[in-house]
C-alpha positions as CSV (number, residue, x, y, z in Angstrom):
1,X,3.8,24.2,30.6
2,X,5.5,27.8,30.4
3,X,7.9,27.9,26.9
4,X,8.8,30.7,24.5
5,X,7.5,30.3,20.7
6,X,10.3,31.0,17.8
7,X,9.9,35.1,18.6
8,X,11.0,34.7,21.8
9,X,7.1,35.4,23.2
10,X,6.2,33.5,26.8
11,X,3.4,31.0,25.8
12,X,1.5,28.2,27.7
13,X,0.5,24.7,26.9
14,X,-2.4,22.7,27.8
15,X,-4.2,19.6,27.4
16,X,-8.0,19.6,28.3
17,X,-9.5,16.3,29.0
18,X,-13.4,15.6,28.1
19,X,-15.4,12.4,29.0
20,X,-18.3,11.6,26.6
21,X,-20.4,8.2,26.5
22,X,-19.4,6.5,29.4
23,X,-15.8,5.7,29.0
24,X,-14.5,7.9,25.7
25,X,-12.4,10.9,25.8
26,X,-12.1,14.0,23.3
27,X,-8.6,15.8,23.8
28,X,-7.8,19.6,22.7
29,X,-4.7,20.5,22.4
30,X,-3.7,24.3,22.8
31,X,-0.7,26.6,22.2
32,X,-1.9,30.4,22.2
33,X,-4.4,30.5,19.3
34,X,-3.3,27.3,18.1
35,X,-5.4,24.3,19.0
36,X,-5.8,20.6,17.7
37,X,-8.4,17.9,18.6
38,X,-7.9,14.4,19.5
39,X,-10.4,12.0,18.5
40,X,-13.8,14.1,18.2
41,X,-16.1,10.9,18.7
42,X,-19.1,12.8,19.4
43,X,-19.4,16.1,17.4
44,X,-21.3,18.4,20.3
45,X,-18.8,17.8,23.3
46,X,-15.9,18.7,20.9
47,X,-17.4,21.9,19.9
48,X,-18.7,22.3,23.6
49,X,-14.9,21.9,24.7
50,X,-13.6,24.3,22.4
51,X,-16.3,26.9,23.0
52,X,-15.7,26.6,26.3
53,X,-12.0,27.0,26.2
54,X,-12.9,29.7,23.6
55,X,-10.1,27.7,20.7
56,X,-10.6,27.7,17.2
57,X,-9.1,24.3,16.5
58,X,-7.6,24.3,13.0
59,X,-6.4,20.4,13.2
60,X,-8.2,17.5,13.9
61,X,-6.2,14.2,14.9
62,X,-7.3,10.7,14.9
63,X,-4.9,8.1,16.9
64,X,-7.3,5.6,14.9
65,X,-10.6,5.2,12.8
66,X,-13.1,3.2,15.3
67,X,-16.7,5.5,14.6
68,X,-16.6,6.1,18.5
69,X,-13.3,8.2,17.9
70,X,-14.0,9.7,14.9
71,X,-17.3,9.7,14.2
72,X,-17.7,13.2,14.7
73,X,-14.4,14.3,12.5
74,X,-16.2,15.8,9.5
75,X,-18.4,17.6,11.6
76,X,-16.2,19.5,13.4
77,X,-14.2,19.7,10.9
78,X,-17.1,21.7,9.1
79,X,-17.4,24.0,11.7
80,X,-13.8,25.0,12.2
81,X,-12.4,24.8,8.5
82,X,-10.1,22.5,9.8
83,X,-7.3,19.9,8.5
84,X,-8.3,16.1,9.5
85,X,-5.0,14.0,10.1
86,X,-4.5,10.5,10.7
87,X,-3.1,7.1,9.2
88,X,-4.3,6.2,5.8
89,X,-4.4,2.8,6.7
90,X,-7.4,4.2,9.1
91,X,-8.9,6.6,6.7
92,X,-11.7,4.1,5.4
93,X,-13.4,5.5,8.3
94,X,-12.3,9.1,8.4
95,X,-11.2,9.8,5.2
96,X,-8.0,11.7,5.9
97,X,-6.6,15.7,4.6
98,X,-3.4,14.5,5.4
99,X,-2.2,10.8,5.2
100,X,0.1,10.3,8.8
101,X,1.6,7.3,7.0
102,X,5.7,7.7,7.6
103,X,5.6,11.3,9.6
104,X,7.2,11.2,12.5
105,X,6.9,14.7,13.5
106,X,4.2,17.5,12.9
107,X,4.2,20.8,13.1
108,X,1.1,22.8,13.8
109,X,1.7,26.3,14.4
110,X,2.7,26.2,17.4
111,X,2.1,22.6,18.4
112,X,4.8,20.2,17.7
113,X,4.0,16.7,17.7
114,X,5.8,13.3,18.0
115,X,3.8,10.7,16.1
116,X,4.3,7.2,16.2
117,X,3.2,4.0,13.9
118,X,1.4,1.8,16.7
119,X,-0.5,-1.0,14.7
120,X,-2.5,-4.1,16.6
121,X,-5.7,-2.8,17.4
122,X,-6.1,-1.2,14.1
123,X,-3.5,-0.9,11.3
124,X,-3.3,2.9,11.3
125,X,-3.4,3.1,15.0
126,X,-1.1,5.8,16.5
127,X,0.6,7.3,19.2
128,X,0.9,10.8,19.5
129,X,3.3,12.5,22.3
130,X,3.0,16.5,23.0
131,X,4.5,18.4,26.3
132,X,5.1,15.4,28.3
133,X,1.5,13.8,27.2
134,X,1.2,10.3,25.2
135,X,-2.1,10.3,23.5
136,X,-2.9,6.1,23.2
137,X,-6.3,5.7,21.3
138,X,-7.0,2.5,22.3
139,X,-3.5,1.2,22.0
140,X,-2.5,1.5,25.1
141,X,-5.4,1.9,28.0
142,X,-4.7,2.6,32.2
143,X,-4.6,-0.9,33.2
144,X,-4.9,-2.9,29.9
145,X,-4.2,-2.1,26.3
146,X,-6.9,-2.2,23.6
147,X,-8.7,-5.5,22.1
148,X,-8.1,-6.8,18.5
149,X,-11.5,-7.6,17.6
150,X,-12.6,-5.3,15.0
151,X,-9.9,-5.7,12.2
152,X,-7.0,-5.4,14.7
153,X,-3.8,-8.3,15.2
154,X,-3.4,-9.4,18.4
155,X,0.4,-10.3,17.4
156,X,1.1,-6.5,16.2
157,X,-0.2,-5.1,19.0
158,X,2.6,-7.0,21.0
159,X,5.2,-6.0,18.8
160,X,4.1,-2.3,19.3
161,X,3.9,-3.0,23.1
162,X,7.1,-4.3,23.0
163,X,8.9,-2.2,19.6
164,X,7.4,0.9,19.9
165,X,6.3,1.9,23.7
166,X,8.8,-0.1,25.4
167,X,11.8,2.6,25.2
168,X,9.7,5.5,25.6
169,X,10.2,8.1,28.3
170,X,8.8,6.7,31.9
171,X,8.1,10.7,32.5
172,X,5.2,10.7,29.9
173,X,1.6,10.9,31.2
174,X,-0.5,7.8,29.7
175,X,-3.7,9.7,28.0
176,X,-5.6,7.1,26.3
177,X,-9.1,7.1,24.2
178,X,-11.3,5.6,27.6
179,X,-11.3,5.3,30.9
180,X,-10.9,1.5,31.7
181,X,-9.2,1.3,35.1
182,X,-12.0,0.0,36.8
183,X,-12.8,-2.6,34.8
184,X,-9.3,-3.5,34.0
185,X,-8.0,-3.4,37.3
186,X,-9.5,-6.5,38.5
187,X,-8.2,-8.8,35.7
188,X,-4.7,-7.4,36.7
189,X,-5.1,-8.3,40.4
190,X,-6.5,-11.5,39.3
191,X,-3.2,-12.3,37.4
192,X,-1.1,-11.1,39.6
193,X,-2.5,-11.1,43.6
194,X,0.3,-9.8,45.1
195,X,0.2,-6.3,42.9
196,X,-0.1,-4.1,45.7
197,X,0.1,-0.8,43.4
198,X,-2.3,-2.2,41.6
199,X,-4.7,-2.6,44.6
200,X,-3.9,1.1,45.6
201,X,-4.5,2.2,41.9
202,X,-8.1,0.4,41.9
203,X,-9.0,2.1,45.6
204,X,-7.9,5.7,44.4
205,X,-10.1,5.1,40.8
206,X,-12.9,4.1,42.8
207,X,-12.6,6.8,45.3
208,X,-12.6,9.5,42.4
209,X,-15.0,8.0,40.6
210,X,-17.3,8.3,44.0
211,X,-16.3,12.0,44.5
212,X,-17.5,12.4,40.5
213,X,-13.9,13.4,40.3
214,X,-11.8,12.6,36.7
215,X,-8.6,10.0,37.0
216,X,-5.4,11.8,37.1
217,X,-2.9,10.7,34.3
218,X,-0.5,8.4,35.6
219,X,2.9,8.7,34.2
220,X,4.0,5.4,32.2
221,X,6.6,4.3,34.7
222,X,3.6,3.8,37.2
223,X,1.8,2.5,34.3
224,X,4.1,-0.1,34.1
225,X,3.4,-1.1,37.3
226,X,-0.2,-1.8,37.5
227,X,-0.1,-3.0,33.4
228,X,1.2,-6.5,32.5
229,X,0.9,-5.8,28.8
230,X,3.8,-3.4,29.0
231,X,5.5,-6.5,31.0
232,X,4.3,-9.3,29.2
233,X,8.1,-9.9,27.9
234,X,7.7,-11.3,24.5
235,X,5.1,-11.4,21.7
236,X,3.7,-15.3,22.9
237,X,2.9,-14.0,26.2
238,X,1.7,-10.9,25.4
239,X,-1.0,-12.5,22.9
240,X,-1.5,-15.4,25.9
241,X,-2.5,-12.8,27.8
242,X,-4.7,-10.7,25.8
243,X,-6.3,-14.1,25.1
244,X,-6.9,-14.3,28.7
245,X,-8.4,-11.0,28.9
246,X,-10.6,-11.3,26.0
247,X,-12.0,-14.7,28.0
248,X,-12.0,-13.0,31.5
């Protein structure tokens, strides 16, 4: 995205994508010489991404704590000198530079974030929107939305679904913390056989997969297509559904 800093300078945005283990995705953000990382799981893909993008990131962001996010943090955060952000109610597992608790904006040298309190799969789980991207952790998944197994609240997560991502711009581009469509899919066709976007979704993620080709970002109006979650309607049928899920 082509934008002018505060001197009036041209600059470019970008969001790089990285899969690691399977299904997990590292983010880096970038403005010029400003960069931030999103959820540095594994230690030597986020310093392979940077090097390769040849960024210096000075911020590292968690949308929650889960060791698969942010189990490389300090790490990287070693190598880079930099900050580590996220929500203190997270932080057991990260142990925080800067407690996200009640910001709703950041500012990053160049990079200016929205950030948003998204509790249910953990209690410091967060959304984070920058440039017409929503970073989701595991809140919020292509096809699904995350489990509430591993200190999470099945009834918070509905009241986010419902509170907190419901309003949001249908424009955004849904970026979450794995790639589930695949297996997700299927439940959602289950539930609802007459989906037909949700059939075409399934084809094209199995056709990219075969071409070793990564998902496009779908925005989150044709997210809320292909997801009940964000249709579930109130918070009895969004946990009676995630029940189902968890059974399927």
């Amino acid at each position: 995205m082509t934008d002018r800093d505060e001197a009036g300078r041209p600059r470019r945005a970008a969001l790089h994508r990285r899969r690691f283990g399977g299904s997990n995705y590292v983010y880096l953000l970038q403005d010029g010489a400003d960069a931030a990382l999103v959820d540095p799981g594994d230690a030597a893909v986020a310093l392979a991404l940077a090097d390769e993008l040849g960024a210096s990131p000075r911020w590292i962001l968690h949308t929650h704590g889960h060791a698969d996010h942010s189990g490389g943090s300090r790490q990287v955060a070693r190598a880079f000198g930099a900050r580590v952000l996220g929500h203190g109610a997270d932080g057991g597992w990260f142990a925080p530079d800067e407690d996200l608790a009640g910001q709703a904006h950041l500012a990053l040298g160049a990079l200016r974030l929205r950030v948003r309190h998204a509790p249910g799969h953990t209690p410091g789980s967060l959304l984070l929107e920058w440039e017409g991207h929503l970073l989701t952790g595991d809140t919020l998944f292509w096809a699904g939305c995350g489990n509430c197994r591993h200190g999470g609240d099945a009834a918070a997560l509905a009241r986010t679904f419902l509170g907190v991502l419901a309003p949001l711009d249908g424009a955004l581009l849904v970026e979450p913390g794995h790639d589930y469509a695949e297996a997700n899919l299927p439940f959602v066709l289950a539930e609802e056989p007459g989906n037909g976007a949700a059939a075409a979704r399934l084809a094209a993620t199995q056709a990219e997969r075969a071409a070793g080709r990564e998902p496009p970002a779908p925005t989150l109006a044709e997210e809320r297509v292909t997801n009940p979650f964000l249709r579930a309607g109130s918070e009895a049928a969004f946990v009676a559904l995630r029940r189902r899920r968890d059974a399927w």
